[in-house]
Phi, psi and omega in degrees: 000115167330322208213008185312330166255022191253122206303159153321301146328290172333285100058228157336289222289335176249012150099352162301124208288155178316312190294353194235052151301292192319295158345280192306318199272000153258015186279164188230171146351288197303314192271329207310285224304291202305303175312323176306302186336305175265344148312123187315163193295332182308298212276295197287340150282315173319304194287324159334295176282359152307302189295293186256059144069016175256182213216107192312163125339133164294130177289153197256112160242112197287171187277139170327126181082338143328111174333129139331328200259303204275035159271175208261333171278337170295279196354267116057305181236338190226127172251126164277151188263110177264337172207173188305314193284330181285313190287008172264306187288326179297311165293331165301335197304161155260161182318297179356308205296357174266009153306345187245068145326082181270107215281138198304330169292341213253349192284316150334309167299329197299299188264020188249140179279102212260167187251355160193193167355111168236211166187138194248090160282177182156134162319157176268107152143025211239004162092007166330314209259318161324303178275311172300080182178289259251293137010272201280329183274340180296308192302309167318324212248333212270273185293107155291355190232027162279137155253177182196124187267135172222107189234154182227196199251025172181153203282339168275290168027285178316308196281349183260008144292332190288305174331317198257352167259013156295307202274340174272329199252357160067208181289067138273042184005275187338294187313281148352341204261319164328285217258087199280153162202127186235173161247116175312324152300313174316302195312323189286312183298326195283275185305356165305281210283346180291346217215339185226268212159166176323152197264054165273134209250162182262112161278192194278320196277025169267295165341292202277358181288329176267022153264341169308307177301288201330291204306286182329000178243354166255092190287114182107356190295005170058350180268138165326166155270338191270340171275333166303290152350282192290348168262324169317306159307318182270350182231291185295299200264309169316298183302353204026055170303128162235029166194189194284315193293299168311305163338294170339286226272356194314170172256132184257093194256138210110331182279107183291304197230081172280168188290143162273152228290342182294341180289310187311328205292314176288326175287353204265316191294343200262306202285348178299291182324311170333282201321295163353254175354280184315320184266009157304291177256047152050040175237176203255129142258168180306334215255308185291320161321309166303343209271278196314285190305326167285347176281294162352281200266019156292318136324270233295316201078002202206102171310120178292006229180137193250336194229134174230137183250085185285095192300202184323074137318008168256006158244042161278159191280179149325272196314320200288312214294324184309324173297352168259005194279284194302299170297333184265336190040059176057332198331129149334112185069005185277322194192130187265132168246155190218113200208145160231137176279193295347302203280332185318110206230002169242351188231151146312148167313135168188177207286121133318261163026292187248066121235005179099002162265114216216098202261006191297158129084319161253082179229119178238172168263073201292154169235333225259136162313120236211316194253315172269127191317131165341285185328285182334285190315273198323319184277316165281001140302325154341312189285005212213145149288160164282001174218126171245143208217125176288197189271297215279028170068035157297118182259122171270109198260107167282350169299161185104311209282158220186107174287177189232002176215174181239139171221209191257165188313116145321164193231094199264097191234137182235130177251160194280338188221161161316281218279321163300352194276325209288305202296315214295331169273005183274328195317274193321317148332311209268331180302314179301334182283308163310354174243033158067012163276111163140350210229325172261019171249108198304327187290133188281114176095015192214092207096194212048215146216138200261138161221137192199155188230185188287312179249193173270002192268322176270012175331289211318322111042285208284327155329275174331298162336262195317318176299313184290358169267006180073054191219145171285114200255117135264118180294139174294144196091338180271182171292340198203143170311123169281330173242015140189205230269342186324156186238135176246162146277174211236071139262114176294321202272347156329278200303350201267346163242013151251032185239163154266311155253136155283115197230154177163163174302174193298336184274349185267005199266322178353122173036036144262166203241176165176149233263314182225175184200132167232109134355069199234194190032037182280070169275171174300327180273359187271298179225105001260192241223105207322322195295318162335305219257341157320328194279336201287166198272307189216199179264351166289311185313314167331315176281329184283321202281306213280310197293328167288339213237329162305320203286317175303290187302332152340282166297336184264340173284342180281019171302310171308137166272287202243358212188114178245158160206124146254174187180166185187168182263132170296113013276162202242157182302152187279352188288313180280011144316279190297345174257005167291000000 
C-alpha cells in the first residue's frame, strides 16, 4: 500500500476528503488511478505525485477574512465576473473555448517576471502551448502600448494558435489588434519586405539541383547528392559559413570521427560554387533570409514587437534564434520559449547559449499530463530517457510526471504480412467508429481519429487500413477526402475534425489530439527510416537520426488521448521492444 504511512493530517491536508482516507491509505498501484478518478482534482495530483517519488506543492492556506475565491484551488472551478461586459463576453463564449484552460500551476509560470530568455518544458499533454497562449495574453493586458508576437515553426501550426487565442481572448478588438500570430517563416518573409526589400527565395529543389551540378564538376568526390544535401542544409546553410575556415571550424556536436580535413577541403569546394551560384542570381535560403533580417534589426536597434513568444521551440533553427536574439535584446520579459526536447524532430542539437540565448536558471517543467491516459503517457515514455538535456546542459527532468485520468491498456501488435496488419487495423478502426469515436467532435485538432506512419512511402498502408473499415480517410495537408468526395483544406488541424480518419506521417502528427490514434507500418526498415541512416557520416550523426527517429514515434503516439494501436510487419522496428 502506497501512502499506508501517510498520517491523516497529512492526508487531509493535501485536500483528500475524510470519507475516502481509508481508500487513499489502502491504495495499491493497481487502485491508485481508479481512486484518483473520484478525488477532488487538488488532492488526486497530490497523491499521484506522491506516488511516484515528487514531493507535492505546500496547499495555499488563506489568511482569516481572505477571498475565498482568490485560493489557487477556487480558480481552478470559478472565474470571477468583474463587470456587465465581461459577464457578457462569458455568457457569449462557446463551449471550445474552455479548451484553453488554465491551471494555477501552470498560471505561475504564466505571470512570473523572467529578467531575460526564458523557457517553459514539459512532456506531450503537460500544457506548454497552453501557458504560451496564456503567456501572450498577459503580457499584451500587463502593457498597454505593448505588441506581442506569439509565433511557432509552421503555418498550420500557426493557424490552430489563432483558432485558440480567438476563443481566450473573446470580443476584445484593443487586445487583438495587440497580438501577432505567426509562422517564423511568415513572420520572416513579411519582414524582409517591410524592412529590406523584395524576396527571392533558392527552393530546395533548386538547391539541390546546384549542389548536384556542383558535385559533377569536382571529379571523383565520392560523396552521395543525398550526403551533399545533408551536410549543406544541416551545416553550411544553418550556420550560414561563408568560408573555408569557418566550414573547419564549425562545431560538430558530439562527433568522435570527423572527415579529414583534405576530404572536407573538397566538399568545401563543391558548397563554394553553391554558395557563388546563389549570390550570383541574387537568391535566398530560408537560413540566409534570417541571416540578412539579423543584421538588419542588429543595426536598426529597434523591434517591431516589445514581447516574443515561441511555441515548440525545440525545432528552432540556427538561423531563427539568432534572429530572435537580435529582435529581443536580452530585454526583460522580451522573449519566451515554450518546448519539450522529447519532441525534437526537425533540427540538430546545438549551443542556445553561444548565440546570446542563454536559458540557464529560468528554465521550469510542467508535470502534471492534462490530455493523455496514464497507460498512454507511461508506455510512451519508454521510448525517451528521464532526463533529457540540451548542449549547454539545461536539463528536463521527466519524472514525476503524472497523467490525471485512466484509460485502457495500449496495444502493441507485430504481424506476420502487410495484408494482416491492414485488416486487424481496419477490424479496430472500425470498432472505434461503432463506439461514436470519430464522427462529434467539434474542437479543430481535438478529438477523433488518427492514423498515422513514418513516411509518404507507408500512406498506402494506412489508406488501405481506412478502406477496409468502411471509413471515409482524409490525408492530412491534402486537398481532398481521399475515400470519398467531401473537399477539405490543407490545414492538418482542420481536416483532423472533418475526416472520420485522419491520416499522415509521422511529422504531421505535431501538435494535434485525438481521441484514438493507431501507429501502423513500424516495420525494421521504416523506423527508423532506412534512408536516414544510409546519408549518416559518423556514429554521432547515427545517434542523433535514432535519436530523432524515437522522438517522431514518440509524438505520434502521444497524440491519443484514450485509445493506442501501434503495429509493425515482422520484422518489426526494434523501438517497439522498448515501448512494449
Amino acid at each position: 500500500m502506497i501512502f499506508a504511512e501517510r498520517t491523516d493530517d497529512e492526508l487531509l491536508g493535501y485536500g483528500v476528503p475524510g470519507d475516502w482516507l481509508e481508500e487513499a491509505k489502502s491504495a495499491t498501484e493497481d487502485t491508485l488511478l481508479e481512486l484518483a478518478e473520484h478525488l477532488p482534482a487538488e488532492a488526486a495530483e497530490a497523491l499521484l505525485e506522491l506516488a511516484t517519488g515528487g514531493t507535492p506543492p505546500v496547499p495555499v492556506t488563506l489568511a482569516p477574512g481572505a477571498d475565498p475565491f482568490a485560493h489557487p484551488d477556487a480558480e481552478r472551478r470559478f472565474r470571477i465576473v468583474a463587470d456587465r461586459e465581461e459577464l457578457e463576453r462569458a455568457l457569449d463564449a462557446p463551449w471550445e473555448k474552455w479548451a484553453v484552460f488554465l491551471h494555477p500551476a501552470q498560471r505561475a509560470l504564466v505571470e512570473r517576471d523572467y529578467g531575460g530568455p526564458a523557457r517553459v518544458a514539459g512532456s506531450a499533454g503537460t500544457g506548454k502551448t497552453i501557458v504560451a497562449l496564456h503567456r501572450a495574453v498577459h503580457l499584451a493586458e500587463a502593457d498597454p502600448d505593448s505588441r506581442v508576437l506569439l509565433a511557432t515553426f509552421s503555418e498550420p501550426l500557426a493557424d490552430a494558435l489563432r483558432q485558440r487565442l480567438r476563443l481566450l481572448i473573446g470580443n476584445r478588438p484593443r487586445l487583438a489588434e495587440r497580438l501577432d500570430v505567426q509562422s517564423m517563416g511568415g513572420l520572416a518573409q513579411r519582414l524582409y519586405g517591410l524592412n529590406i526589400g523584395p524576396l527571392q527565395r533558392a527552393s530546395e529543389e533548386y538547391q539541390r539541383e546546384l549542389l548536384s551540378r556542383a558535385g559533377g564538376e569536382v571529379p571523383d568526390h565520392g560523396f552521395s547528392d543525398r550526403f551533399l544535401w545533408a551536410e549543406w542544409s544541416g551545416v553550411v546553410d544553418a550556420w550560414q559559413l561563408e568560408n573555408w575556415e569557418e566550414y573547419r571550424d564549425v562545431p560538430r556536436l558530439g562527433r568522435r570521427g570527423r572527415l579529414a580535413e583534405a576530404r572536407r577541403k573538397v566538399l568545401w569546394t563543391i558548397f563554394a560554387k553553391v554558395r557563388n551560384e546563389l549570390e550570383r542570381e541574387d537568391l535566398l535560403t530560408t537560413a540566409a533570409m534570417f541571416g540578412r533580417l539579423e543584421v538588419h534589426f542588429n543595426q536598426a536597434r529597434r523591434s517591431p514587437f516589445d514581447h516574443y513568444v515561441i511555441d515548440e521551440a525545440q525545432d528552432i533553427s540556427v538561423a531563427e534564434l539568432r534572429f530572435l536574439a537580435a529582435l529581443s535584446e536580452d530585454r526583460p520579459n522580451s522573449l519566451l520559449f515554450a518546448g519539450d526536447l522529447g519532441q525534437r524532430i526537425f533540427r540538430a542539437p546545438f549551443s542556445w547559449r553561444k548565440l546570446g540565448v542563454d536559458v540557464r536558471g529560468r528554465s521550469r517543467t510542467l508535470r502534471v499530463n492534462y490530455r493523455t491516459s496514464h497507460q498512454i503517457r507511461r508506455q510512451a515514455d519508454r521510448l525517451l530517457p528521464p532526463k533529457i538535456a540540451d548542449v549547454d546542459g539545461v536539463e528536463e527532468d521527466r519524472r514525476g510526471t503524472v497523467s490525471v485520468f485512466n484509460g485502457p491498456e495500449p496495444e502493441i501488435r507485430i504481424f506476420g504480412t502487410v495484408e494482416e496488419e491492414t485488416a486487424a487495423v481496419g477490424d479496430w478502426l472500425r470498432e472505434l467508429s461503432q463506439g461514436g469515436i470519430g464522427s462529434s467532435e467539434t474542437v479543430p485538432g481535438r478529438g477523433g481519429i488518427g492514423l498515422f506512419v513514418r513516411s509518404s512511402s507507408e500512406i498506402e498502408r494506412a489508406l488501405w487500413a481506412a478502406e477496409a473499415a468502411g471509413l471515409e480517410a482524409v490525408r492530412l495537408g491534402a486537398d481532398e477526402s481521399v475515400t470519398g468526395a467531401a473537399k477539405c483544406g490543407g490545414n492538418p488541424q482542420v481536416d483532423a475534425v472533418r475526416a472520420r480518419v485522419s491520416v499522415g506521417t509521422m511529422h504531421r502528427a505535431k501538435g494535434l489530439e485525438f481521441s484514438a490514434v493507431a501507429v501502423m507500418a513500424c516495420d525494421d526498415d521504416a523506423l527508423p527510416l532506412q534512408a536516414r541512416i544510409e546519408n549518416v557520416a559518423d556514429e554521432a550523426d547515427l545517434e542523433d537520426v535514432y535519436n530523432t527517429e524515437r522522438h517522431l514515434l514518440y509524438v505520434a503516439c502521444t497524440r491519443a488521448r484514450d485509445r493506442l494501436l501501434v503495429t509493425g510487419v515482422d520484422p518489426a522496428s526494434e523501438f517497439l521492444d522498448d515501448l512494449a
